[in-house]
VOMARDO-499687 format. One record per residue (C-alpha): x, y, z; residue number from 1. Coordinates in steps of 0.25 Angstrom, whole numbers, always signed. Example, Ala and Ser with C-alpha at 12.3 -4.5 7.8 and 13.67 -1.06 7.14 Angstrom:
<nodes>
<node <+49 -18 +31> 1> <node <+55 -4 +29> 2> 
</nodes>
This chain:
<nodes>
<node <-141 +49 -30> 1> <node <-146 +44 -18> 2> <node <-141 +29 -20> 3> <node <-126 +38 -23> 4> <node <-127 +44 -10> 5> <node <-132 +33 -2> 6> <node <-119 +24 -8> 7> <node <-110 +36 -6> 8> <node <-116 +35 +10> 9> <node <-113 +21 +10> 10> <node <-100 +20 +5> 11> <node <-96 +32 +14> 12> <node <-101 +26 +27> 13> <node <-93 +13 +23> 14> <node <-81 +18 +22> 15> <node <-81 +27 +34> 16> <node <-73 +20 +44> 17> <node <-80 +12 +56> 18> <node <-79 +22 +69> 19> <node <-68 +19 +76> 20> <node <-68 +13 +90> 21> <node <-60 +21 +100> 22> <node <-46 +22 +101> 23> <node <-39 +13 +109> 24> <node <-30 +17 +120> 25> <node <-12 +16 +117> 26> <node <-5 +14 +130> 27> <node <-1 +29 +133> 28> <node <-16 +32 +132> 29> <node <-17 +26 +146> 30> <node <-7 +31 +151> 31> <node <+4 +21 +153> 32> <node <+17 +23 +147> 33> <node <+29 +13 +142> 34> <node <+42 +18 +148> 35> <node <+46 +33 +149> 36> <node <+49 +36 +137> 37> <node <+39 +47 +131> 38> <node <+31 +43 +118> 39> <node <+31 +51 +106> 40> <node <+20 +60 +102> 41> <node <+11 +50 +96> 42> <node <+18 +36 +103> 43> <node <+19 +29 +90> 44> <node <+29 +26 +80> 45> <node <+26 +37 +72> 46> <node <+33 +46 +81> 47> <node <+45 +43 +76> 48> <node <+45 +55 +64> 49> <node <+42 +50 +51> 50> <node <+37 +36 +54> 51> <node <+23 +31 +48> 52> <node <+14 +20 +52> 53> <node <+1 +17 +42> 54> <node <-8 +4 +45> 55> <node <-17 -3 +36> 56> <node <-27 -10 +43> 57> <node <-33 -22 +35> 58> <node <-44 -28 +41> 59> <node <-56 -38 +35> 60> <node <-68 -43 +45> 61> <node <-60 -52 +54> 62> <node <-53 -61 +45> 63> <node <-42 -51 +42> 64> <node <-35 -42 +52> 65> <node <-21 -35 +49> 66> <node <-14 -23 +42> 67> <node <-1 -16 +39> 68> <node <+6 -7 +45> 69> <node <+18 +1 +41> 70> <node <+29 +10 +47> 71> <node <+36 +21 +39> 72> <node <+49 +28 +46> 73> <node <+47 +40 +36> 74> <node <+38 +43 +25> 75> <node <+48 +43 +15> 76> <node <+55 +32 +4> 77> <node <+59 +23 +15> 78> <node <+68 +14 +5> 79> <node <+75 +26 +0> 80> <node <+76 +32 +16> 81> <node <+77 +18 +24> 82> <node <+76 +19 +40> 83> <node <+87 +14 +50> 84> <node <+78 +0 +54> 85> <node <+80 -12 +61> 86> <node <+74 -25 +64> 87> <node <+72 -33 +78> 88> <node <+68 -47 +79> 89> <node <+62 -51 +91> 90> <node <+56 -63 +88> 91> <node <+57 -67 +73> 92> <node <+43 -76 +70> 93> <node <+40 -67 +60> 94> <node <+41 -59 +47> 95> <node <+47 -45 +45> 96> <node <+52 -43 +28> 97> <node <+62 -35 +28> 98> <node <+69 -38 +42> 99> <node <+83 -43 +35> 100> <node <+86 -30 +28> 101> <node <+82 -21 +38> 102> <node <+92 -26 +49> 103> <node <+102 -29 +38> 104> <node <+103 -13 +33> 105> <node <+97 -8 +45> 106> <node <+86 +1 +38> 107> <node <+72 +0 +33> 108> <node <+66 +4 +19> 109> <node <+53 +1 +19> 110> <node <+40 +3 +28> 111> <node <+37 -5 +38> 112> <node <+26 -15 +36> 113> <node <+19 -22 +46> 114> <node <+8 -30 +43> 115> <node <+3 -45 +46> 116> <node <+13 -59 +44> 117> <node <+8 -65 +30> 118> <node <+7 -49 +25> 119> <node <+23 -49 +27> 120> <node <+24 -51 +12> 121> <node <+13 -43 +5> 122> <node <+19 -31 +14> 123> <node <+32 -33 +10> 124> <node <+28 -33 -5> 125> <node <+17 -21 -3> 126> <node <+31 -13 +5> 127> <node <+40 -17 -6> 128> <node <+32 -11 -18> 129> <node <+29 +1 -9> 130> <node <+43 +4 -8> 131> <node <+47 +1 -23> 132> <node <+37 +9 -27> 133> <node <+43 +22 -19> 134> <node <+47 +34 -29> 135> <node <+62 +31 -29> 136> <node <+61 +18 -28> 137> <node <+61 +14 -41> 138> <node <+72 +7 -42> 139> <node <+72 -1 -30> 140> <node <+73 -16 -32> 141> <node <+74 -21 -16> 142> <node <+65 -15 -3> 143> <node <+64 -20 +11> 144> <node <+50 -17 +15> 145> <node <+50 -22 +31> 146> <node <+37 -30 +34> 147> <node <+33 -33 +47> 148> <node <+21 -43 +53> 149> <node <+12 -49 +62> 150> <node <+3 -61 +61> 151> <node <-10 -57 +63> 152> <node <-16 -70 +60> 153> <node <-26 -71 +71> 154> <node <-32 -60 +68> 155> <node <-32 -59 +53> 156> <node <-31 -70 +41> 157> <node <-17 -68 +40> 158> <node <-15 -78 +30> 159> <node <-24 -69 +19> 160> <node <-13 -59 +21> 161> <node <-22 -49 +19> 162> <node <-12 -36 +16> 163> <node <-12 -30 +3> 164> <node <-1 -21 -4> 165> <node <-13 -9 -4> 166> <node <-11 -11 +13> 167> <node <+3 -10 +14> 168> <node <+5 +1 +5> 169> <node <-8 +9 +13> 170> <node <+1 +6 +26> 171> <node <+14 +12 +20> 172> <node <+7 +24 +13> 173> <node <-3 +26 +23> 174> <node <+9 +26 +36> 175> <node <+8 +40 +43> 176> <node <+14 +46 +55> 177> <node <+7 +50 +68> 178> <node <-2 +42 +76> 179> <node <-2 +26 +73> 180> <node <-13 +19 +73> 181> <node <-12 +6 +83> 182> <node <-18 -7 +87> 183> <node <-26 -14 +77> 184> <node <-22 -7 +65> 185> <node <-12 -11 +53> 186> <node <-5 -23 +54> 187> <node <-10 -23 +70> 188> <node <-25 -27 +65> 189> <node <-23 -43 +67> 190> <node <-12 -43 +78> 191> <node <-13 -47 +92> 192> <node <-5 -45 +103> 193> <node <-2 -49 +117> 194> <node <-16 -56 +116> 195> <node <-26 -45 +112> 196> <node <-25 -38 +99> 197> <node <-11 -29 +96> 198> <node <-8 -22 +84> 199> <node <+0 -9 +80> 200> <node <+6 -2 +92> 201> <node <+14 +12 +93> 202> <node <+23 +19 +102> 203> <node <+34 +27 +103> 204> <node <+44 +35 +112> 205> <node <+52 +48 +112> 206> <node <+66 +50 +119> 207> <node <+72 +62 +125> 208> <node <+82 +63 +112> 209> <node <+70 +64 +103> 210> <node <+71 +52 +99> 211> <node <+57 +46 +96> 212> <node <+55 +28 +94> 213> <node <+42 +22 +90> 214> <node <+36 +9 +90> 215> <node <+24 +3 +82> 216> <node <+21 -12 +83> 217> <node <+13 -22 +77> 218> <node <+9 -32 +89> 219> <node <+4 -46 +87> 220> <node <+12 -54 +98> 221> <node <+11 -63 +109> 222> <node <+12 -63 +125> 223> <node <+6 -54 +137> 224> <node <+3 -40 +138> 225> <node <+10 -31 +146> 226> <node <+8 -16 +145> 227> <node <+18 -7 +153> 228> <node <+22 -20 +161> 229> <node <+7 -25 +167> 230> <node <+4 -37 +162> 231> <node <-9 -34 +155> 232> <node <-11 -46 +148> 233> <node <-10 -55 +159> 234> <node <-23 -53 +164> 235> <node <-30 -49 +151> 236> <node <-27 -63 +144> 237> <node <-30 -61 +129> 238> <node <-39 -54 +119> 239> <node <-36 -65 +107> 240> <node <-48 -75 +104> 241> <node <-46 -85 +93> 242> <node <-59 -87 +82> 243> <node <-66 -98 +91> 244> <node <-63 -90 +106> 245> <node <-51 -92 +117> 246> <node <-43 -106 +114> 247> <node <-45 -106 +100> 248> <node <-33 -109 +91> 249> <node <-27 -98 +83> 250> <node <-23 -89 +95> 251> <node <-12 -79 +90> 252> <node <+2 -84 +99> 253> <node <+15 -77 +98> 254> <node <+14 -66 +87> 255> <node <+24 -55 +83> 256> <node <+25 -39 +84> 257> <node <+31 -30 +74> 258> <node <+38 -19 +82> 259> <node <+43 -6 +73> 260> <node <+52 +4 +81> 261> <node <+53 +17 +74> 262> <node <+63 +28 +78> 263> <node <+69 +40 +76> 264> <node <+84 +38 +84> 265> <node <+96 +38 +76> 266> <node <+99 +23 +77> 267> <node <+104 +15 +68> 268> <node <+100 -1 +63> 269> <node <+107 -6 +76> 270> <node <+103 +3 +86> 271> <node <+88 +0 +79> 272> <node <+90 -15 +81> 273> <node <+92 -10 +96> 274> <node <+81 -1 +98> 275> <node <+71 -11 +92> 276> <node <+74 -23 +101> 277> <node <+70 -14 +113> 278> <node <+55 -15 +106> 279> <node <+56 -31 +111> 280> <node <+55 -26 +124> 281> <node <+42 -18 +123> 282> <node <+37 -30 +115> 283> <node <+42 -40 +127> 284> <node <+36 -29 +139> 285> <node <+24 -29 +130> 286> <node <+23 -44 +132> 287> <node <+27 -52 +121> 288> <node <+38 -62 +123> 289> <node <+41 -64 +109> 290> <node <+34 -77 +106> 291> <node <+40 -87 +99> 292> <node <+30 -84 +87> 293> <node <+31 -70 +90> 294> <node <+38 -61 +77> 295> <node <+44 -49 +85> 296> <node <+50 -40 +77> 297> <node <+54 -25 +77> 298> <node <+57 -15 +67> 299> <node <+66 -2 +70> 300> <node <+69 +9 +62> 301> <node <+75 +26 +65> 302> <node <+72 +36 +55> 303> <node <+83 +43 +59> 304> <node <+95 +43 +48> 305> <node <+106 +49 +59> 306> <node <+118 +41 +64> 307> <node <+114 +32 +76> 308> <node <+114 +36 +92> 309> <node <+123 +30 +100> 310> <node <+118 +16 +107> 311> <node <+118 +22 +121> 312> <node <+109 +32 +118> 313> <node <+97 +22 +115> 314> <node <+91 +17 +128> 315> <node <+80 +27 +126> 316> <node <+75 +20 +113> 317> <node <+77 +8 +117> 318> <node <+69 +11 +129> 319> <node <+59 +18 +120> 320> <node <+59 +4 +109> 321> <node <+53 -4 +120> 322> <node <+45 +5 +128> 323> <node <+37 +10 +114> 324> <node <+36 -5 +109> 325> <node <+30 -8 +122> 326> <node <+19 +1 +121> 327> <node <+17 +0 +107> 328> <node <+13 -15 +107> 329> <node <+3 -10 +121> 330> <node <-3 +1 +111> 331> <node <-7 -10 +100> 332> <node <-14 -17 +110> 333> <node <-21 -7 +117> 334> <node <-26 +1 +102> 335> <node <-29 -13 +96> 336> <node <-45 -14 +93> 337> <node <-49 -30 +93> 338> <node <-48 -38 +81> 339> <node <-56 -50 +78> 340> <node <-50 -57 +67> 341> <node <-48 -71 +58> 342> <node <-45 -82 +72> 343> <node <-50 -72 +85> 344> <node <-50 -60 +90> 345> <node <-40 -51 +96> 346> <node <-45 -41 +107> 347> <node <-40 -30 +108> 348> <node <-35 -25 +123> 349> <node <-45 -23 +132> 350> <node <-43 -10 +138> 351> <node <-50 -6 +150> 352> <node <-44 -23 +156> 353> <node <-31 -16 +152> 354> <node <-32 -2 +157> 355> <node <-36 -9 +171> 356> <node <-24 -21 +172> 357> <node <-15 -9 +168> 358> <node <-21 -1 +180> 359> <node <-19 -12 +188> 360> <node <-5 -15 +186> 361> <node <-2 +0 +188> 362> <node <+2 +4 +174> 363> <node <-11 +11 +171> 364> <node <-9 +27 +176> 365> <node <-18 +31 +187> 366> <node <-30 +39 +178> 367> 
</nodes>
């Protein structure tokens, strides 16, 4: 009896989950704000009603460091109710499945699954029997799940591709709305950013007519930080250390970010494609200028069904698309834990250096 209880003890203690370190600041938590346009109630992508985001987090010692995360418009058969959507390139070294449909029928039937580069195909296949396997679905012999991706090889054995079916499935089944969970989390454990670690970011605006746009990205790019316009990561240089310390080869260069811009405006596929090219330029205020290597994609959708606003009347989302990207890629910088991984380590911000360059180019408020 008393062995019994001692393994029950045991097996309990090991599968309570480590204590957690404490949270680490978003952008709005200090203070600063990106534009004038108000956030929503939670400043995320799920503010838009009915959207979902789950994450899987799949992480092994320090060899593997990576995930999936996936975006639900609604909660309902998306093949059999598909979204408004379209697709953005801003610089295409990269791989999104399901691209070429989207912006040939402007709509999306599938979840959207971001996870790392090599994954692309086991996500794609895990998506597609997910779908198929939907009650009245039965007879359905062609989907379009829409995979997006990072290489998060630095940080993670990419070349194990270590997702499974059972991971994309727990992402899609798992996704909830409220509050997102951000930085190292989900298809954000092995990215880097900017030169310290990035990850999942979230924001979102609200316009005067109701209308709400919300932005999650994965962030796994090159170039120099800038938050709110200071230039932060000029005097913090970088927080990336290949296996062997600084000068060693195998340094991440370049990257890519997955921007998914989310919306309940009635727009329609073009007015989508216009919305989500204004997301370039929170990614470009953000500091990236789309590296040569660098696969820049975003991926726009509306849940609304109603006939499209007129063109003049979308200056406030545009303006809302980039102010939102912009602070999303900050948040997955500033909630992103450090990683130490397969070739280095990536730090994550350091946030008492940042507070004070922020204070000190003015953008901090007075406490």
């Amino acid at each position: 009896m008393r062995t019994r209880l001692a393994l029950a003890l045991l097996v309990s203690v090991a599968m309570s989950p480590a204590r957690a370190d404490p949270p680490r600041p978003r952008l709005r938590d200090w203070g600063i704000a990106i534009g004038a346009l108000p956030p929503g109630p939670l400043d995320a992508i799920t503010d838009v009603p009915g959207v979902r985001v789950g994450h899987v987090t799949v992480a092994r010692g320090t060899a593997v460091n990576t995930g999936v995360t996936a975006i639900l418009p609604h909660e309902r058969n998306l093949f059999r109710d598909k979204v408004r959507a379209a697709i953005v390139i801003g610089n295409a070294f990269g791989k999104l499945a399901g691209a070429l449909q989207v912006n040939e029928l402007g709509e999306i039937e599938s979840p959207i699954i971001l996870t790392c580069t090599l994954c692309v195909g086991k996500a794609w296949d895990a998506t597609a029997g997910y779908l198929l396997g939907l009650p009245g679905n039965e007879d359905v012999r062609s989907v379009n799940p829409v995979i997006g991706e990072t290489n998060d090889g630095f940080l993670s054995d990419i070349r194990s591709r270590p997702i499974g079916e059972a991971d994309v499935l727990r992402a899609i089944r798992e996704a909830h709305p409220g509050a997102v969970d951000e930085g190292s989390v989900g298809a954000g454990r092995g990215t880097t950013a900017l030169g310290w670690k990035g990850g999942i970011g979230t924001a979102s605006r609200r316009l005067d007519s109701g209308v709400t746009l919300g932005i999650l990205v994965q962030s796994n790019f090159g170039g120099t930080l800038t938050i709110a316009g200071a230039p932060i990561g000029r005097a913090l240089g970088t927080g990336i250390t290949p296996v062997g310390g600084p000068g060693r080869p195998g340094k991440p260069s370049g990257g890519s970010i997955m921007i998914v811009a989310a919306t309940d405006a009635a727009v329609d596929h073009r007015q989508l494609e216009r919305i989500a090219r204004r997301t370039l330029i929170g990614l470009g205020r953000a500091g990236s200028a789309m590296d040569h290597g660098s696969g820049d994609f975003v991926i726009a959708f509306t849940t609304s069904h109603q006939p499209p606003i007129a063109d003049d009347a979308l200056n406030p989302v545009f303006q809302a698309a980039a102010d939102a990207t912009e602070e999303a890629i900050v948040n997955s910088l500033l909630r992103a834990q450090t990683v130490r991984g397969a070739r280095g380590t990536a730090e994550a911000l350091p946030l008492d250096r940042v507070r004070q360059l922020l204070a000190d180019h003015r953008v901090l408020p007075a406490s």
